[in-house]
N, C-alpha and C positions, 0 to 999 in steps of 0.2 A: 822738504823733498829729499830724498835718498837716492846717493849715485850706484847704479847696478851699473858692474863689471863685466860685459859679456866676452869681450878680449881683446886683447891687446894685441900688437901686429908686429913683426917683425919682418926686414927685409935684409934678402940679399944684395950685395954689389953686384948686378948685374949688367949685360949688358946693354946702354940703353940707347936708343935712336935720337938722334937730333931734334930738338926741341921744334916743335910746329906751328907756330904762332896762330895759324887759323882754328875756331873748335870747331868740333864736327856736330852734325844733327846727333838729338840722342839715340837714335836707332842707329847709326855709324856707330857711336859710342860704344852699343851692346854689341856689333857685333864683333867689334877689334875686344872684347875684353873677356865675354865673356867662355869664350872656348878656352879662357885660362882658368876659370873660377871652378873649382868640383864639388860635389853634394858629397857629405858624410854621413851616415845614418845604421841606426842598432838601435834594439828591441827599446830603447827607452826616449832617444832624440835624434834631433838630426843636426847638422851645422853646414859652413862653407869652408872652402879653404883655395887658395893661391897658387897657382904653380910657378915657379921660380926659375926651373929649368926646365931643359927639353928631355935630362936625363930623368925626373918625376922627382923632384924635391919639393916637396909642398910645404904650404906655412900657413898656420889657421889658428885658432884658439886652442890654448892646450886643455882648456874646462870642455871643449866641443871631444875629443879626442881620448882625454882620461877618464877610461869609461871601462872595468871587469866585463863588459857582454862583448858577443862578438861585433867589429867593428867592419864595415863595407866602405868604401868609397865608389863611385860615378862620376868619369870623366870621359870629353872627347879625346881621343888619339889618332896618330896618325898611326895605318899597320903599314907592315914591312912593304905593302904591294902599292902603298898611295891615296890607299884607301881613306877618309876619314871616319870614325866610329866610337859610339859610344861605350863604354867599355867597364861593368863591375869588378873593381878587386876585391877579396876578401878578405877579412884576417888581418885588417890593418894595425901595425904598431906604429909605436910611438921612437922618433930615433933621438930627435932629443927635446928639450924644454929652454927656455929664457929666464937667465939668474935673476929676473926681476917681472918681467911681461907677463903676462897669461898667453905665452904664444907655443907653441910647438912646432917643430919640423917631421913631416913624415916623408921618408923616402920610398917609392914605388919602383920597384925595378923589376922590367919586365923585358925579356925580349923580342925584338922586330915591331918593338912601338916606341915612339915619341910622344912628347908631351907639347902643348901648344905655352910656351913661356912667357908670363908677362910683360910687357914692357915698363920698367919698374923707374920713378925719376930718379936723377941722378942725386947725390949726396950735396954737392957744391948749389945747388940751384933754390935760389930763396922763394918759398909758397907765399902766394898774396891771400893775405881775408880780404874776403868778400868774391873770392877765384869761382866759379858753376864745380860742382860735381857733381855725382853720381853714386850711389852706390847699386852693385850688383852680386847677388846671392841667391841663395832656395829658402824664404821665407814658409814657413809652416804654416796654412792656411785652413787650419784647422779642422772642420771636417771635410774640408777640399780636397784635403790631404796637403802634400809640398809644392809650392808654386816655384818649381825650379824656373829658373834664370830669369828672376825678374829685376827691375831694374826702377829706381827709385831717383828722383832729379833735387838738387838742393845747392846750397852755398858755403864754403867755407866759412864759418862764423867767426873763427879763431883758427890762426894757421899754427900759434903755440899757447897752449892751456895745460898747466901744472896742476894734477889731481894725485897726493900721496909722493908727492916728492917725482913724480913720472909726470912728460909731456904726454900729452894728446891733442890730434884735431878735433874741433871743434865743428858738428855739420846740424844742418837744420834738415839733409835729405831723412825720410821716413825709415827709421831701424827696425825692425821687426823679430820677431824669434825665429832663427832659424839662418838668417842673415848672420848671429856671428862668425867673424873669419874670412868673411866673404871679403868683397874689392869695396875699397872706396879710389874712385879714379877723375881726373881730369877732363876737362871737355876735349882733351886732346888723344884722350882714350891715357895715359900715363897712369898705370897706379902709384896713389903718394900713399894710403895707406889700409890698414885693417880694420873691418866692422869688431869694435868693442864692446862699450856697453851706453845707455841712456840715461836720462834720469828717471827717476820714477814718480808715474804721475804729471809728466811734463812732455808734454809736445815737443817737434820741433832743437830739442837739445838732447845728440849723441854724439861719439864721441869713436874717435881711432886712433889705431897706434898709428904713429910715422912712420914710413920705413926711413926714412934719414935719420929717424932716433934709436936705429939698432943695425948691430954689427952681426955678423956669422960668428965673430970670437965670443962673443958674449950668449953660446948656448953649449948646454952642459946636459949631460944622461941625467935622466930620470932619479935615478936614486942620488943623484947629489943634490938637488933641490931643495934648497932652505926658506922658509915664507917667512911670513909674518904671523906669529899664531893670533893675536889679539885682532888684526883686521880677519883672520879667518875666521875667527867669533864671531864677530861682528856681521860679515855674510849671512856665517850659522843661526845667528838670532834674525838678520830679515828674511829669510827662508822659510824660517819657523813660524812669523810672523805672514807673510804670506801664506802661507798654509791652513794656517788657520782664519784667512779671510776667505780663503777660497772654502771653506766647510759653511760657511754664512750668507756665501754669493748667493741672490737670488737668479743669477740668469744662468745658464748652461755657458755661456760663451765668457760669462765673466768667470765662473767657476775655473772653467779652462784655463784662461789666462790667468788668473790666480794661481793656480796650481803648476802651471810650466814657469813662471816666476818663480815659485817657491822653491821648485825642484833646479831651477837653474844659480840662483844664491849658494844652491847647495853644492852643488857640481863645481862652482867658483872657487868655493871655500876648500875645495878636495884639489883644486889645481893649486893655490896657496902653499898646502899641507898635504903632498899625495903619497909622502910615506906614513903616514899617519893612520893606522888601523882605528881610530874612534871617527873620523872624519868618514871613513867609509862608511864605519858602521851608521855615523848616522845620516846617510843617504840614504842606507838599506830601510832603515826605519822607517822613513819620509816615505818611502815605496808602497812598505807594509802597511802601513795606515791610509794609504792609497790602493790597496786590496793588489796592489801590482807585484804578486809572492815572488815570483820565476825571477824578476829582478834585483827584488830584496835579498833573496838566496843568493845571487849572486855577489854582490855586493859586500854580505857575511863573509860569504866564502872568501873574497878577497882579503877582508881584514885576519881573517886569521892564516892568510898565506902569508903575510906580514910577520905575524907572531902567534902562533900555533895556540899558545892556551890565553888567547885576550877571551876572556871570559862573556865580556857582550855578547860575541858575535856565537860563539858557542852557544848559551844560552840560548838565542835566538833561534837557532838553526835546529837545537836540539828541540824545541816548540813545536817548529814548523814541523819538523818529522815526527813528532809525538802527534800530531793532530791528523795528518797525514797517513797513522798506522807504523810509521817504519819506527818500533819502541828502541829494538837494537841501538838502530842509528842516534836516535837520541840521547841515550845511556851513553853512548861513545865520545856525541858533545858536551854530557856533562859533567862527565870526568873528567874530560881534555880541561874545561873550562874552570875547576876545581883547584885547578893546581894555578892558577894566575895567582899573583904572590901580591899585586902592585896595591901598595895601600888603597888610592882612586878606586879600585874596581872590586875592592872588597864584598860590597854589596853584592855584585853580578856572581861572585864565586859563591856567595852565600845563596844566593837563588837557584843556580846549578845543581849545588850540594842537596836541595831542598826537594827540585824538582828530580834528582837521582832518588831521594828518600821516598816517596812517591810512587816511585814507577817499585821501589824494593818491597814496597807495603803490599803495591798488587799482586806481587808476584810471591805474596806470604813471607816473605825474608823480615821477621818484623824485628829481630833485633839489627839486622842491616840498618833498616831504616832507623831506629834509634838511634844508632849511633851516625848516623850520617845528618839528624836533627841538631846534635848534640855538636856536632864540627860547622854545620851552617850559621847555630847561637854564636859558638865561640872567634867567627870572621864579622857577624856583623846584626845584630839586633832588630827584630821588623815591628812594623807600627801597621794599625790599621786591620785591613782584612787580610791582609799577608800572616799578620802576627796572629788572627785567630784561625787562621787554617793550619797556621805551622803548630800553634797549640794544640787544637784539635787533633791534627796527626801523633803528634808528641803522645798527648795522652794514648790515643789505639793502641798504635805499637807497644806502646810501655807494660800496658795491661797485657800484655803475650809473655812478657821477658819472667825468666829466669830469677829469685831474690837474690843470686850471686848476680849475674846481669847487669840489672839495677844498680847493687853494691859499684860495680867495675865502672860502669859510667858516672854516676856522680861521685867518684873517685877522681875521674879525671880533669884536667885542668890544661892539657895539653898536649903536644907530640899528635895531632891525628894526622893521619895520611893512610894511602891507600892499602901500605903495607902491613900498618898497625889494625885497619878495618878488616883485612883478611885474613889475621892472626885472631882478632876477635872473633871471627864468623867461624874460623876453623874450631876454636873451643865452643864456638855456641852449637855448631854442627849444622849449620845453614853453608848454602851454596848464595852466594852472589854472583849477580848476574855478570859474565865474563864476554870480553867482546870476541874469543876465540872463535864463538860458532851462532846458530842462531839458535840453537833447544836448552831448555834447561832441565837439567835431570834432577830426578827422581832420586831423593839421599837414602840409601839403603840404609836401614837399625846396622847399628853393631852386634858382635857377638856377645855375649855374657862377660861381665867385666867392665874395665873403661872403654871409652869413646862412645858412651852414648847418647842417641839425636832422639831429636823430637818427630814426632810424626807431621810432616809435610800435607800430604794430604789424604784425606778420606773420607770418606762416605760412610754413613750408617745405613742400618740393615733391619728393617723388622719380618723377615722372611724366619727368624727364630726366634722362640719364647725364652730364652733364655736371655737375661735383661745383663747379662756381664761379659755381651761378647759384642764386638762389632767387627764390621769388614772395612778393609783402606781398597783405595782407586787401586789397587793393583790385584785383589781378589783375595789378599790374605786375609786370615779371622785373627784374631787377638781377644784373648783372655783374659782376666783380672787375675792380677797374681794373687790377691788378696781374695777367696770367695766370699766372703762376708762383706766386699762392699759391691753395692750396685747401682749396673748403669738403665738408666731412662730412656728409650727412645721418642719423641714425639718429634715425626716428618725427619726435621736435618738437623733439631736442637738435642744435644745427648745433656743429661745432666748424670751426677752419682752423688751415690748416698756411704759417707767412708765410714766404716767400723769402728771400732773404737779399735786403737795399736795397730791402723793398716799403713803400709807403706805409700805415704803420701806427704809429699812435701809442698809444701802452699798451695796453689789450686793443679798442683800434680795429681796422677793418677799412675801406679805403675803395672805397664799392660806387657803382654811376651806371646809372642808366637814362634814355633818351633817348624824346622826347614832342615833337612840333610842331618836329621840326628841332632842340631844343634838349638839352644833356644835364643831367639834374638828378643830383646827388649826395646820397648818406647815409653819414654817417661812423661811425653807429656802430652794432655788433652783437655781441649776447651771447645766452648760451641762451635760450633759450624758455622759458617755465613749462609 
């Protein structure tokens, strides 16, 4: 059996009433406790959380809470007029986390409302095993939807049980999804502590933080948050491992539960480690392979709010918007992702650089693409069908290039970067694609002299018998300088046939058309696609 973590609990010193010796019915129970307990919920889960105060300090699971989507809370309040009401906030943050807990505190402040505040036990007061409880949350009832404020009856099995170096209670009451954060309380209505987590595969044994085993000193801002990374591995592999029981499940309802386990290991492991951009990322992933994009996106997105060129999440992102249509956008993540330097992620930058080579092949840029093959090899080597598409492309491109071209890349051996690839493109006379605008122009020929390009694109023409002329997409004709050699048309394939001593350099052909007096030249032409 494996111990899942759903959270751990934290409490305030607060104010508490005097001990009661009688316990109440459990419907007394729910009703003194549960106007304290609040639903969390956003486009991927839901949780519970505690109120602490009357000024809206809440305390719940920080894995329920750490979450890139937008986050809601639902609670009762009292309004300015005495009213009691239910009441959505939106936009919920995080104000701080537990140097050690999976706990959070979120602060609500609203004006002309109150909050209904726990009655929380005191610190001095020793818990009995074998004491009644309760637990009380919004259990997720699957296609029910949230069974808000339900209420669950059990025993304290263990008032102190050491898991990871941390106390927890020990309860036999029924934990559910959706329960974390929620109240675990006394028959005397008392919260002693917070819905954590269970074991797995086991009845009957869950588990809470105390709030006597935590102080207010002991919570710190978000970005000072240090875990454990090996136990956060550890999550990350039973996460994954749930995941993939849930693709096996034969029933819809185990599928489910399968899969909110999985996903919730994961969310664990990101409370652990929530500065951590690969820990997001591979939430995002877990999403994605759950067809749940709009999440996954987000999620990306988060990691590289963290650090701008983590190549993962770029990658990814830049996918999603290639499949999507938005090419631009894409190119822009995989440049961004290109530049990640981190040994680890080599790979991811070599994919970017791969999938940017790609998108430059479509867009005809093919020594672009060459050379961006040529910097993807030099971060990191592929095996498999990766390696035969990356050769496959390799060879296209290649066959377009220039014998100086050629020469100048397997010359090199290092230095690439984005400024060296636009100093290349400049001498080849191609335009790379720039994230300035969204069109890509059309490279005008040069004049007669240097700087001259290859012809981008064009169309042939059999509206003339004359076999040494063609027309480009912009309606110019071109000539063979050379008359003695000639060009074929058949449909979109042009071949020629070179003279003996015509100006022709490897499978060049040199063509010129004339414009304001001047004559502009294209050196180079191959089949058409």
């Amino acid at each position: 059996m494996r111990i899942f973590r759903t959270v751990p609990i934290f409490l305030v010193a607060i104010i508490t009433v005097p001990f009661m010796g009688h316990g109440l019915e459990p419907d007394q129970v729910f009703e003194r406790v549960s106007p304290s307990v609040v639903r969390f919920s956003s486009l991927e889960s839901g949780g519970s959380g505690v109120v602490l105060t009357k000024g809206g300090l809440i305390l719940t699971n920080y894995h329920v809470v750490n979450t890139p989507l937008p986050l809601q809370m639902t609670a009762k309040v009292k309004l300015a007029d005495g009213r009691i009401a239910e009441q959505v906030f939106e936009n919920v943050k995080v104000e701080k986390v537990h140097k050690e807990y999976d706990l959070a505190l979120v602060q609500i402040t609203e004006p002309g409302v109150s909050f209904a505040a726990a009655n929380v036990i005191s610190k001095d007061e020793k818990l009995r095993t074998g004491s009644k409880c309760y637990v009380i949350g919004n259990p997720d009832g699957g296609e029910a939807g949230n069974l808000d404020n339900s209420i669950t009856a059990g025993l304290i099995s263990s008032s102190s049980r050491t898991i990871d170096g941390l106390n927890y209670l020990q309860i036999d009451a029924a934990i559910n999804p959706g329960n974390s954060g929620g109240a675990v309380a006394l028959a005397d209505g008392r919260v002693v502590g917070v819905v954590t987590f269970k074991l797995d595969g086991a009845e009957g044994v869950g588990f809470a933080i105390p709030t006597q085993s935590v102080s207010m000193d002991e919570f710190i801002y978000p970005i000072q948050k240090k875990g454990d990374a090996d136990y956060a591995l550890r999550l990350q592999e039973m996460g994954n491992e749930m995941l993939n029981r849930a693709g096996l499940a034969g029933s819809s309802e185990d599928k489910a539960f399968l899969t909110y386990m999985g996903l919730l290991y994961h969310r664990v492991a990101l409370a652990e480690l929530p500065n951590d951009p690969g820990m997001l990322f591979n939430v995002g992933v877990s999403y994605q392979g759950l067809n749940e994009e709009k999440i996954a996106v987000m999620y990306y997105q988060a990691s590289i709010a963290i650090f701008p060129n983590f190549a993962p999440g770029r990658r990814n992102l830049g996918m999603i918007a290639a499949k999507n249509g938005n090419y631009r956008q894409a190119v822009d993540h995989w440049k961004q992702g290109a530049l990640d330097t981190d040994e680890s992620r080599k790979s991811f930058a070599a994919n970017c650089l791969a999938n940017w080579a790609n998108y430059e092949n479509s867009e005809k840029n093919y020594a672009a693409a060459a050379y961006l093959i040529q910097w993807a090899d030099s971060l990191s080597k592929t095996s498999g069908e990766d390696s035969v598409n990356r050769r496959i492309l390799e060879k296209r491109v290649t066959s377009w290039l220039s014998e100086e071209q050629v020469t100048f890349l397997n010359s090199k051996s290092g230095g690439y970067s984005k400024e060296d690839l636009a100093a290349f493109m400049e001498d080849a006379g191609e335009m790379v694609a720039t994230t300035e605008g969204d069109s890509k122009e059309q490279v005008r020929p040069q004049a007669a002299g240097p700087g001259i390009t290859r012809l981008l694109s064009y169309k042939a023409t059999q509206e003339t018998t004359l076999t040494h002329q063609l027309m480009d997409s912009n309606g110019r004709t071109y000539k063979l300088e050379n008359p003695s050699d000639e060009l074929s048309i058949d449909g979109d394939t042009i071949t020629w046939t070179v003279a003996k001593g015509s100006k022709v350099q490897s499978r060049k052909i040199l063509l010129s058309y004339e414009e304001g007096g001047e004559t502009y030249y294209q050196v180079e032409l191959f089949q058409v696609e």
